[in-house]
N, C-alpha and C positions, 0 to 999 in steps of 0.2 A: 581336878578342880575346874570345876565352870568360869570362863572367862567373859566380864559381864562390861559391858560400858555402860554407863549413865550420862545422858546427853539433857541441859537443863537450860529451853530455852527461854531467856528472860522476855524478849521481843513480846514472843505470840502465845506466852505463858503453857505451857505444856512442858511434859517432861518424856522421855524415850530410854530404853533400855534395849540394849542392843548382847546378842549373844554372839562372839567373838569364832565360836566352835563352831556352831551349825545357820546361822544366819538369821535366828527368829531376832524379828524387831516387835516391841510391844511400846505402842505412844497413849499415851495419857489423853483423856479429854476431863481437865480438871474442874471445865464450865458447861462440862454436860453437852458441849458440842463438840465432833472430830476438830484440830485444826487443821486448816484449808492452805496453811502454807507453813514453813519455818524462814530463820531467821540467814540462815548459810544452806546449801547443799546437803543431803544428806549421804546424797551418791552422785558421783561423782563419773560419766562416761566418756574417757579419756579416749580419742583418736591416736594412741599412738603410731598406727602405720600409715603413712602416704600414698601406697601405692600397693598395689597387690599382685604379687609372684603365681598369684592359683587362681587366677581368671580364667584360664582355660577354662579349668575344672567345671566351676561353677558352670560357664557357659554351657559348657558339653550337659551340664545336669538342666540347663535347663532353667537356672536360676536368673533373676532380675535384679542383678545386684542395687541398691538403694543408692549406694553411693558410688555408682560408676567405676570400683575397682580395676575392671580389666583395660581401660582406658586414660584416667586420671594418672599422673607423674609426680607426686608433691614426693619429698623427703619427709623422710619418717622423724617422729618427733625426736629429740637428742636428747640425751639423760638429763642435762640441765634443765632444760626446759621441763624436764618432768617432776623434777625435783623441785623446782619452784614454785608446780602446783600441789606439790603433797606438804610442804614445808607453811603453805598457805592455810588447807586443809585440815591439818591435825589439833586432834581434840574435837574438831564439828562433823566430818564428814566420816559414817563410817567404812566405806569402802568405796572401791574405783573399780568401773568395770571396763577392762581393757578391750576397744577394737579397734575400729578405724576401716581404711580403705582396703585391708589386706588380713591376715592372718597375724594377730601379734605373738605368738610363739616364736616368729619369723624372724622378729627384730632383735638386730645385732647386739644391743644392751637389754635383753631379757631378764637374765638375772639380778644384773645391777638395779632394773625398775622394780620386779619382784619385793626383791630386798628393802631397798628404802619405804615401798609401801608397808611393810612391819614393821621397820626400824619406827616410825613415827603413828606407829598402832591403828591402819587403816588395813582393812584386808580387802583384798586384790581376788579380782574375780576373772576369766577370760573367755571368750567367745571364738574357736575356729570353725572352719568346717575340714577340719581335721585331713587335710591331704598333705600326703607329704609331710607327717607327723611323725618325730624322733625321737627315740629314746629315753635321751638327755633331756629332751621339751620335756616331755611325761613326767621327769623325773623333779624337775623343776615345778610343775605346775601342781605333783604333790606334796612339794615340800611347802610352799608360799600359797598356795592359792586356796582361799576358801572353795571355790567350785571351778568347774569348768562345763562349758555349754557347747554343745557340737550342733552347728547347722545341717538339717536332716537333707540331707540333698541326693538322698536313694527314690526312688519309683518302684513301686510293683508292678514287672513285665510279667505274666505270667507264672503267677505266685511269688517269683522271686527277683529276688532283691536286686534295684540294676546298676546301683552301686557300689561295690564289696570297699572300696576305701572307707567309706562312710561309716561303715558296719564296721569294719577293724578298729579304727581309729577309737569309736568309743568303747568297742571291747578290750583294747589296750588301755585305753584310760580305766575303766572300772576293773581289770586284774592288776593294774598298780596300787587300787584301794581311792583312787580320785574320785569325789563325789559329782557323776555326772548326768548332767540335765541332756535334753534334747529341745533346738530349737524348730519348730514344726511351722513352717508361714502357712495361713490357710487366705487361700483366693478360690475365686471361680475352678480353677485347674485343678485346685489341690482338694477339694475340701470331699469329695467323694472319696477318694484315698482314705481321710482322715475319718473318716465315719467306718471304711473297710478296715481298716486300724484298731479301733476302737472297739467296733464288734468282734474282732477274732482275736482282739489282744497281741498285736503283732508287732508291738516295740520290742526293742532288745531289750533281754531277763537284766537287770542285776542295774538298769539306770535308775538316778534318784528321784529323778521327776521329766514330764513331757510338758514342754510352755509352746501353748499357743501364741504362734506369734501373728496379726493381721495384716495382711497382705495391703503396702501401702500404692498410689500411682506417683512415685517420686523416683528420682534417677534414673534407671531402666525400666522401671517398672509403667505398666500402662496401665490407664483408664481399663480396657477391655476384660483386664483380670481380676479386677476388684468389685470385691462379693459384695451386691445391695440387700435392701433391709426389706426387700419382697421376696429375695431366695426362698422359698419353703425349705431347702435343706440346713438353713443354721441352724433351726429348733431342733430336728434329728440332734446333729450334731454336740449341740450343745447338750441336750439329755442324755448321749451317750456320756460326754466328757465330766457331767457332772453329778451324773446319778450312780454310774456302773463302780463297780472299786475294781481295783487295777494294783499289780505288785508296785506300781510307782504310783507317783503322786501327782496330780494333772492341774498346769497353770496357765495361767492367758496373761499378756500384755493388758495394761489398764486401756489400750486402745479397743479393746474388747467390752468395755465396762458396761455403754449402752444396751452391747447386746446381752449383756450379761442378766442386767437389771430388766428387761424384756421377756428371755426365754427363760433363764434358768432360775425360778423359782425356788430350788432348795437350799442355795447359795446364801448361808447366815452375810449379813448385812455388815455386821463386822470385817468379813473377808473381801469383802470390795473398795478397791480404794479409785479417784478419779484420777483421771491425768498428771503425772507428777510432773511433766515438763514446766521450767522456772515457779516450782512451786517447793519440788524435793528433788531435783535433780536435775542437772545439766549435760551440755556436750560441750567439750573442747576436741579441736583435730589437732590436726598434729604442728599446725602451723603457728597454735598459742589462739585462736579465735573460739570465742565461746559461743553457744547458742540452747537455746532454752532446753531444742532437742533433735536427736542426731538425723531424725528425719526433716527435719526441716532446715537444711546445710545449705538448698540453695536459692532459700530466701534472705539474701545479704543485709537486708534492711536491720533484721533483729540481731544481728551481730557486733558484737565488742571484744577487741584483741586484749590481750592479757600483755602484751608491748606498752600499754597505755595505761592500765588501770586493774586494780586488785580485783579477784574475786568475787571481794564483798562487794565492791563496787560496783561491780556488771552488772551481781544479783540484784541489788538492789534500786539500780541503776533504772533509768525513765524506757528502754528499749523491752528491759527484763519484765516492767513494770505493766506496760502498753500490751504484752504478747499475754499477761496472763489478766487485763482487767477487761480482752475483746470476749463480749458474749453475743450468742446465735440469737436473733430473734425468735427461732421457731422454739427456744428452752424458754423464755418469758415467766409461762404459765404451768409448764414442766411438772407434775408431781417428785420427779428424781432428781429432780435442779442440785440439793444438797448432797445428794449422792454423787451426782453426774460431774457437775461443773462446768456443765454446758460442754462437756467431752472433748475430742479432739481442736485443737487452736491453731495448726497449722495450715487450715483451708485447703485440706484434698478431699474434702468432702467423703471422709469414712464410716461416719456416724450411723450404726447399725439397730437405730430407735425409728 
């Protein structure tokens, strides 16, 4: 039997259905236009770790971590505090997708978070980069977790793979039956790979899908690796990722949307959505502080702790308010204005239009 939610919201009049099993969400545009925000969250990206134990890793791969993992010390969120955001949540928000500074497989109340997020009929999503992945984690993440997403943090040396943990890690997740994503960052560095990938079909067999993720210049990350909107290789890229069919199924961050509404012309108009930072989904870390979204943690100005004031409150709140009414001057005149939403609002200047 199909597990359905109906979400009805009165605010911005629309209505959503949400599928509990495999994660299709279908929103209503009852006045003939999408809406352009809801009334609460409707995902929810929980920081539960503070700190992260596989920094090495990353490093050694090569990776720019966003939120300064291998450095950063905070305490990982405590079950209370997590339970006060799901206990907040329930009925409005259909899932939480768990990360933070670290790997939350890692965190010492795993199960107990797991659990509560079903207990109050929210399904729980997680994102590792899969080192130092256990058994029992596995076992857990297919018992509670609607998905689990592994950061792709392999290279091809020389045809082959120069990360074999990376490769294990989701070939144990998809022989346990876990339905597993790959997260792919595409930057200046990456994005030749990702077109080498694409042409020779070189993801691992049996994943559910590959999410482009866009390579942001925030935390470790630099200016010098971020892909501009004169590369001639997006277009490649993007007709590979959107034309070719593939055993899995190929998705982009809304950070992508510009380029999307740009290059990739096959792309039904339905399947685009804009930026959902403080419009459909937020960031909480793990210290109780919210912010519109998880890339933008170290612009303190749009921040409101959860010590002081509810959810709705934040959401709704003049901070929450202010991050989603700034528009680009250069969107003005825009033909994809409706589409776009004048795109990224966190000012790292990503915008691949």
């Amino acid at each position: 039997m199909v597990k359905m939610i109906i979400y009805k919201d009165e605010v911005f009049d629309f209505f959503e259905i949400f599928n509990e099993d495999n994660g299709t969400l279908f929103r209503s545009d009852i006045n003939g236009v999408d809406p352009v925000m809801r009334s609460f969250p409707e995902l929810l990206d929980v920081g539960i770790m503070g700190h992260c134990d596989s920094g090495k890793y990353c490093r050694r791969a090569g990776i720019d971590c966003y939120q300064k993992g291998v450095t950063v010390n905070a305490p990982h969120m405590s079950y209370d505090s997590f339970l006060k955001i799901v206990k907040q949540a329930t009925g409005k928000t259909f899932q939480i997708a768990l990360g933070g500074a670290g790997d939350p497989n890692k965190h010492p109340q795993l199960e107990e978070i797991l659990k509560s997020c079903r207990a109050y009929r929210i399904v729980p999503n997680i994102t590792t980069s899969g080192f130092l992945m256990k058994d029992n984690e596995i076992e857990l993440i297919k018992k509670y977790c609607g998905a689990v997403a592994v950061s792709w943090y392999s290279r091809l040396i020389d045809t082959k793979e120069s990360n074999q943990e990376t490769i294990n890690a989701i070939e144990k997740l998809i022989k346990c039956g876990c339905t597993t994503n790959i997260h792919y960052v595409v930057s200046k560095d990456t994005i030749d790979e990702a077109i080498i990938r694409l042409e020779n079909d070189l993801f691992p067999k049996g994943v559910n899908a590959v999410v482009f993720i866009l390579y942001k210049p925030v935390g470790n990350g630099i200016v010098e690796k971020t892909l501009e909107s004169t590369d001639d290789r997006i277009e490649k890229f993007l007709s590979l990722a959107t034309k070719m069919k593939y055993s899995h199924k190929v998705g982009f961050d809304t950070c992508f949307t510009p380029a999307i509404l740009r290059w990739a012309y096959t792309v039904p108009k339905a399947c685009i959505d804009a930026c959902e930072a403080a419009t459909f989904s937020m960031y909480i870390d793990s210290q109780m502080n919210c912010y519109p979204c998880s890339f933008g943690i170290w612009d303190k100005s749009v921040s409101e702790s959860l010590s002081d004031k509810t959810l709705r409150e934040i959401w709704l709140g003049e901070k929450f308010a202010a991050f989603r009414n700034w528009k680009k001057e250069k969107c003005t005149n825009c033909n994809q204005q409706a589409l776009c939403q004048s795109g990224c609002r966190i000012r790292v200047n990503i915008d691949l239009c």
